[in-house]
TORKOL-4160 file (C-alpha; in steps of 0.2 Angstrom, whole numbers, padded with zeros to 4 digits, m for minus):
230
<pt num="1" X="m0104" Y="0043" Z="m0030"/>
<pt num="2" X="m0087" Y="0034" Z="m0030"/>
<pt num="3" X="m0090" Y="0024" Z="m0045"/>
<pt num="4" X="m0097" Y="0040" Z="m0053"/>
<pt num="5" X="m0080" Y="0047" Z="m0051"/>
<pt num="6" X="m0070" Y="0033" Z="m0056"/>
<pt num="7" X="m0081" Y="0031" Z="m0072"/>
<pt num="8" X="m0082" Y="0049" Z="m0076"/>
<pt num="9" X="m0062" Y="0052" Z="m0073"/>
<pt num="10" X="m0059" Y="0036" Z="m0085"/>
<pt num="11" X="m0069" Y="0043" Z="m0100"/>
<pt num="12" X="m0059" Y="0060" Z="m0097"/>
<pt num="13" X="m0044" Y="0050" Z="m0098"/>
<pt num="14" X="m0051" Y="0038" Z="m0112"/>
<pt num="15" X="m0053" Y="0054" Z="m0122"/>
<pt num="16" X="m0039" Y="0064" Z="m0121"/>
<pt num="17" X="m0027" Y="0048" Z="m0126"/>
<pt num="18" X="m0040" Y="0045" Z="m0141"/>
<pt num="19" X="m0037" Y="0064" Z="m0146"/>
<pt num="20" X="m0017" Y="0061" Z="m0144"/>
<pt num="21" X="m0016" Y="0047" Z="m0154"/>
<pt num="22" X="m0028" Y="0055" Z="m0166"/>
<pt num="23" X="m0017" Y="0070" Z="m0169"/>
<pt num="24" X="0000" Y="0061" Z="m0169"/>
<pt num="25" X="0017" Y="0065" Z="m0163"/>
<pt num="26" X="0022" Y="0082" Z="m0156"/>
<pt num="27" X="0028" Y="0095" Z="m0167"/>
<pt num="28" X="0047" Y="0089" Z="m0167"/>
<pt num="29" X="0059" Y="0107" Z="m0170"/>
<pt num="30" X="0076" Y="0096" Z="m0177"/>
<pt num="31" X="0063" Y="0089" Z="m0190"/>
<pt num="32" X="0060" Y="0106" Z="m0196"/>
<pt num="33" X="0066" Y="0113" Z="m0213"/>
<pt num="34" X="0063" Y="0128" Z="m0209"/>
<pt num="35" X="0063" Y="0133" Z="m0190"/>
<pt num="36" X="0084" Y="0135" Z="m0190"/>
<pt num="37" X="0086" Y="0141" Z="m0206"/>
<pt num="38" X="0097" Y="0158" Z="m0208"/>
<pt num="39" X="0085" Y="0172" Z="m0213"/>
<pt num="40" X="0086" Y="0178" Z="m0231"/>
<pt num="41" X="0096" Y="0196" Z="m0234"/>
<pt num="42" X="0083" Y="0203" Z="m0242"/>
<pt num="43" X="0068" Y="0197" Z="m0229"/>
<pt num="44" X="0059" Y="0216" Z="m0222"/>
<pt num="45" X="0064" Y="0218" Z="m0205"/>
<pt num="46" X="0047" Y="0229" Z="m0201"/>
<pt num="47" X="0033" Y="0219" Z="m0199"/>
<pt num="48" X="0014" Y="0228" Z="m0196"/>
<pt num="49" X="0001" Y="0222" Z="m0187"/>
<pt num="50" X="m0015" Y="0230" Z="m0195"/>
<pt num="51" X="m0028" Y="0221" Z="m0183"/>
<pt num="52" X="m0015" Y="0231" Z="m0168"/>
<pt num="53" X="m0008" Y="0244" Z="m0176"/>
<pt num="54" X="0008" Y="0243" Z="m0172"/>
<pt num="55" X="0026" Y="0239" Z="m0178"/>
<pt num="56" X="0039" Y="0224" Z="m0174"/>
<pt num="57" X="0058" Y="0230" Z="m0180"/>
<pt num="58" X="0070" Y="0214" Z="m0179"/>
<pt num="59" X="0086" Y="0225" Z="m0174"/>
<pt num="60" X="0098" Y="0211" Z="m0174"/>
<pt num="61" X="0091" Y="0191" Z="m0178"/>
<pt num="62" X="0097" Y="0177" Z="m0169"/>
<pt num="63" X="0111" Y="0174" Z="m0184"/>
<pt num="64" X="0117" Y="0190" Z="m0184"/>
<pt num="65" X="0122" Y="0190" Z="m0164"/>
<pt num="66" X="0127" Y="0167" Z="m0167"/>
<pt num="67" X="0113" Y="0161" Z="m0158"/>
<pt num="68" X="0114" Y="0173" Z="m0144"/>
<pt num="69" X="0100" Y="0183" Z="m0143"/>
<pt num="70" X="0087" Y="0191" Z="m0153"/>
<pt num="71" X="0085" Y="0212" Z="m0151"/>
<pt num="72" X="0067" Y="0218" Z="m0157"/>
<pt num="73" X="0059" Y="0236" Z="m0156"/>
<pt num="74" X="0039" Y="0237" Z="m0153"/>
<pt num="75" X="0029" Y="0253" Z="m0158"/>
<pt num="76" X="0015" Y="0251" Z="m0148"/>
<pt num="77" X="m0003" Y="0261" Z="m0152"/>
<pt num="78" X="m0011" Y="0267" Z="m0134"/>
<pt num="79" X="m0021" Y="0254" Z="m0128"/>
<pt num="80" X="m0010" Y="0240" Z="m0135"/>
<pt num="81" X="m0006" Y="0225" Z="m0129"/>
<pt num="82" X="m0001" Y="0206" Z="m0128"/>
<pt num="83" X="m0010" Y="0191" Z="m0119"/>
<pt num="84" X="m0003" Y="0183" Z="m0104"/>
<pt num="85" X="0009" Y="0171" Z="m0107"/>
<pt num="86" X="0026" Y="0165" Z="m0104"/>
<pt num="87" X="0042" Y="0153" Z="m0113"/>
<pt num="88" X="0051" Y="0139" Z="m0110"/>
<pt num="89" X="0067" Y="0143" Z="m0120"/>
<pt num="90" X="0072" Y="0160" Z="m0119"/>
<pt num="91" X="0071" Y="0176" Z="m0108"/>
<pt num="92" X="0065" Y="0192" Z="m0113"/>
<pt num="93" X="0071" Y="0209" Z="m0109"/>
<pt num="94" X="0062" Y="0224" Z="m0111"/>
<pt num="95" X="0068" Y="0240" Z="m0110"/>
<pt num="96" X="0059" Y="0258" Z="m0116"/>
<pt num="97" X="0064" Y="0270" Z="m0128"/>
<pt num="98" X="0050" Y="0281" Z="m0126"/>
<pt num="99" X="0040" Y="0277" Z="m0110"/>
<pt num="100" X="0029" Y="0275" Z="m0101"/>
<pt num="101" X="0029" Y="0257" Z="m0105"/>
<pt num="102" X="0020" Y="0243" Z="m0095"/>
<pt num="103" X="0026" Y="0227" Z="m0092"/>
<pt num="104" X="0016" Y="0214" Z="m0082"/>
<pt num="105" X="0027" Y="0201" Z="m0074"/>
<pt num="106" X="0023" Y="0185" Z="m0063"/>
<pt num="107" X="0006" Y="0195" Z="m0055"/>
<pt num="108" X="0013" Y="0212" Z="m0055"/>
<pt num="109" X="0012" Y="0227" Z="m0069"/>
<pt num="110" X="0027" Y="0238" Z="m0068"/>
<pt num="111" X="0029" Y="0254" Z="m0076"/>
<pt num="112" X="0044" Y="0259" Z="m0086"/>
<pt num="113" X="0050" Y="0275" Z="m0091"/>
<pt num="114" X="0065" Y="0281" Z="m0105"/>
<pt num="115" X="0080" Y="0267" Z="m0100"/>
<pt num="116" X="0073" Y="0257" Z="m0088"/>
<pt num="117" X="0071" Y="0237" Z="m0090"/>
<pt num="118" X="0063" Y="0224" Z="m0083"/>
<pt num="119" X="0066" Y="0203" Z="m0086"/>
<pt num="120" X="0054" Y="0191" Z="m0087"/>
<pt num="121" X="0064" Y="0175" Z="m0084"/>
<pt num="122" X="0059" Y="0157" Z="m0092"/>
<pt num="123" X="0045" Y="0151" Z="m0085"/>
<pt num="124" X="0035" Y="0169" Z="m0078"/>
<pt num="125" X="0021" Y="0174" Z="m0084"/>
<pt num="126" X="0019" Y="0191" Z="m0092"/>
<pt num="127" X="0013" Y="0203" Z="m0105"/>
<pt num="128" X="0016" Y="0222" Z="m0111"/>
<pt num="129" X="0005" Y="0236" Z="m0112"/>
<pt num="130" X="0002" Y="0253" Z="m0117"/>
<pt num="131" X="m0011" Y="0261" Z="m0106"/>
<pt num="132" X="m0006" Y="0280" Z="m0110"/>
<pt num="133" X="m0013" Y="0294" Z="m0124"/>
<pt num="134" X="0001" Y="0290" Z="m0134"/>
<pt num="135" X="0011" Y="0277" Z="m0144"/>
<pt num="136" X="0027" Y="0270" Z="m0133"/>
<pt num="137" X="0043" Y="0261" Z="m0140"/>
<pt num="138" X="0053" Y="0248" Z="m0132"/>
<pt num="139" X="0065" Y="0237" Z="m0136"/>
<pt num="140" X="0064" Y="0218" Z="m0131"/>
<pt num="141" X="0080" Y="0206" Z="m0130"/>
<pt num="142" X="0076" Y="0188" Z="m0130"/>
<pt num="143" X="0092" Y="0176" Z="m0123"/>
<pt num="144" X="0097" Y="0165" Z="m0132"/>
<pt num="145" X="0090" Y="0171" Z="m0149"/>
<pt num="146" X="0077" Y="0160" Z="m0158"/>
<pt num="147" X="0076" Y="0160" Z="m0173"/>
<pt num="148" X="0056" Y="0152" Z="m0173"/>
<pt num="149" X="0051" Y="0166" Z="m0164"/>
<pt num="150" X="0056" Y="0179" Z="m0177"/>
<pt num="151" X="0049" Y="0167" Z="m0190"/>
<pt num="152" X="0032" Y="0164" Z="m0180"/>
<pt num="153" X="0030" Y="0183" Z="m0178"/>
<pt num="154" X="0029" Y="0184" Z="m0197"/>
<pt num="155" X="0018" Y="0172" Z="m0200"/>
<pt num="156" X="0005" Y="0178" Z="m0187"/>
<pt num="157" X="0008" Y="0196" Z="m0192"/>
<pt num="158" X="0005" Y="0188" Z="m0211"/>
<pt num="159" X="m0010" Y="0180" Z="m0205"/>
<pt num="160" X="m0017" Y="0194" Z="m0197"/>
<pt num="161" X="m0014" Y="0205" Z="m0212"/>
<pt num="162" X="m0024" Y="0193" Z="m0222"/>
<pt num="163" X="m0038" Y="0191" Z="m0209"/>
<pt num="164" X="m0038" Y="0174" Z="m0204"/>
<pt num="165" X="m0033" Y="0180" Z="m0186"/>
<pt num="166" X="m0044" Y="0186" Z="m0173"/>
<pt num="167" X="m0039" Y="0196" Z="m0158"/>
<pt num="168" X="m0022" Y="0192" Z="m0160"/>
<pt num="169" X="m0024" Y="0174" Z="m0163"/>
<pt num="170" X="m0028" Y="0164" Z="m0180"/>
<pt num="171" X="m0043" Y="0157" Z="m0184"/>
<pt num="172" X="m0036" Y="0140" Z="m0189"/>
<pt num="173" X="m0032" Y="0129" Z="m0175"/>
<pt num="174" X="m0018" Y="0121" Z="m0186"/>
<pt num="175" X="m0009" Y="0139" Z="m0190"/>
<pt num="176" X="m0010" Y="0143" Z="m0170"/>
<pt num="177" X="m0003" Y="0128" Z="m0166"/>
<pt num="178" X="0012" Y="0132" Z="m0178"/>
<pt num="179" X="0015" Y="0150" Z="m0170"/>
<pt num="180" X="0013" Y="0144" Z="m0154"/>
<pt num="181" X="0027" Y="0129" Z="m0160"/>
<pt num="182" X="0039" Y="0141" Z="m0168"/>
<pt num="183" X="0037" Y="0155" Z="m0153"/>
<pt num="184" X="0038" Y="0146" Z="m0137"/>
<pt num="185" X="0022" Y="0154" Z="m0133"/>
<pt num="186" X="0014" Y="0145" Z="m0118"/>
<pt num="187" X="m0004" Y="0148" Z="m0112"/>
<pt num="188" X="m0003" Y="0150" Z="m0090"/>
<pt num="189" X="m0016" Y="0144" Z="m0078"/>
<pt num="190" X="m0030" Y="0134" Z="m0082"/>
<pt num="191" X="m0027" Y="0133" Z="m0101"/>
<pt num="192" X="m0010" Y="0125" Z="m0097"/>
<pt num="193" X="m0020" Y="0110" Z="m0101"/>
<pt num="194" X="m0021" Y="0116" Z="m0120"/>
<pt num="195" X="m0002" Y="0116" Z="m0123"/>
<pt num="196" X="0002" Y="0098" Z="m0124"/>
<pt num="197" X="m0014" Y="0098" Z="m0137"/>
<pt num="198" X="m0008" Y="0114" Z="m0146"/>
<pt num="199" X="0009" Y="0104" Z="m0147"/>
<pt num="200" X="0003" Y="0090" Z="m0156"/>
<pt num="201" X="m0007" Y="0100" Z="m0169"/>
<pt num="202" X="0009" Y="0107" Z="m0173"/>
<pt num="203" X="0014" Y="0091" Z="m0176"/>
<pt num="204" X="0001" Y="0087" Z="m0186"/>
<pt num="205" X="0005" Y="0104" Z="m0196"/>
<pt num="206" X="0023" Y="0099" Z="m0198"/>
<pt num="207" X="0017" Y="0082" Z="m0207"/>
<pt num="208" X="0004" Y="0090" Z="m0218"/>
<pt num="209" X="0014" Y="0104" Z="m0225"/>
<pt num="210" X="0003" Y="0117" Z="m0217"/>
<pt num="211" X="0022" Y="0123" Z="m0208"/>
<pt num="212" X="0030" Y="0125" Z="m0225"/>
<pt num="213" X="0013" Y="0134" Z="m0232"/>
<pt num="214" X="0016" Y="0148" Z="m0218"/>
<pt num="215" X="0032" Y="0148" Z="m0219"/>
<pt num="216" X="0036" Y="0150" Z="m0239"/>
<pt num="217" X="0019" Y="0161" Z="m0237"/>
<pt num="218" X="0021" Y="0175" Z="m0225"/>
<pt num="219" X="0041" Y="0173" Z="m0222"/>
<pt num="220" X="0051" Y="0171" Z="m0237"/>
<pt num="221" X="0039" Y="0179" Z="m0248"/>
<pt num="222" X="0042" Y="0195" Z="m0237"/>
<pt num="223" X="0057" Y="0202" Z="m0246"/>
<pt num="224" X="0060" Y="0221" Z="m0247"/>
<pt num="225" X="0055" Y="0221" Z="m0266"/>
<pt num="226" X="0039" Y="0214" Z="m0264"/>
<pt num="227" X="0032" Y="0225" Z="m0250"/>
<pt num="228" X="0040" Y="0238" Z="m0261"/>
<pt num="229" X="0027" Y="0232" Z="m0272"/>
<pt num="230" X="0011" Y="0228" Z="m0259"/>
């Protein structure tokens, strides 16, 4: 039974270091043309999510506060919500506007009404969620800006508005893997064992121009005059 083990946990071990070197290096952010880049002036600051129905407003970008943080507003449909999930890089703040607003943080959903806040530090595990009759608003402040995470929100709203994402994620392994690169989006639990995986097919992404596709696509295409025009 020993052996079985043994032979078993080397195959496992065989096979993820084939799959690593198959894929390649990690996705690698300073090699980014894109991922630091200023946003254009005339880039929409609404974004929609069809598959959700609901809106993301960029109050103020990470270059409009000098790196310091990023200030979003989310209009929330009831029953709405996020997965489970937490960052590496940045905090996030959320604070209601029209409540009740949920907020699950580290095992725990709290409830939040007009004013009232909640942090989920780096590292914790959370998710928001509307559970009430009607829509919610809240604001979320993310410390220190990042400006991948603004872009990665477009590119998965874009995807999603195009249908090539499914219950909030896309289709295409290769696109997830440059969301979840761009956001600092990382899968808790058990599927932490995706995210070293998810990290290289960003990688992967970054060298096969699939990044600069998303980007150019579903980012800087999204000036005012042409959703004027959608």
């Amino acid at each position: 039974m020993k052996k079985v083990l043994i032979t078993v946990s080397i195959l496992i071990v065989t096979a993820i270091a084939g799959l690593f070197f198959y894929l390649g290096a990690p996705f690698d952010a300073e090699e980014s043309p894109y991922i630091h880049l200023d946003p254009p002036e005339d880039v929409v600051r609404t974004i929609y999510n069809s598959e959700a129905d609901h809106y993301t407003t960029f109050l103020e970008k990470s270059a409009d506060t000098n790196g310091e943080y990023t200030l979003l507003e989310i209009d929330l449909e009831p029953g709405g919500e996020n997965g489970p999930h937490f960052h590496g890089q940045f905090s996030e703040t959320f604070t209601a506007i029209e409540g009740p607003v949920g907020v699950h943080v580290n095992g725990e959903d709290h409830y939040l009404n007009d004013g009232e806040s909640i942090t989920a530090d780096i590292g914790d595990i959370h998710y928001f969620f509307n559970d009430g009759a009607e829509r919610a608003r809240f604001q979320v402040k993310i410390e220190p800006g990042s400006p991948g995470f603004e872009k990665g929100l477009y590119i998965l709203y874009g995807l999603i508005n195009d249908g090539k994402a499914e219950e909030g994620l896309p289709k295409n392994s290769l696109h997830t893997a440059v969301f979840v690169s761009y956001s600092d989006t990382r899968a808790p639990g058990v599927l932490r064992l995706v995210n070293p995986i998810f990290t290289r097919l960003g990688g992967r992404a970054q060298r096969t121009g699939i990044e600069s596709e998303l980007v150019e696509k579903y980012y800087f295409s999204m000036t005012e005059e042409q959703a004027e025009s959608r």
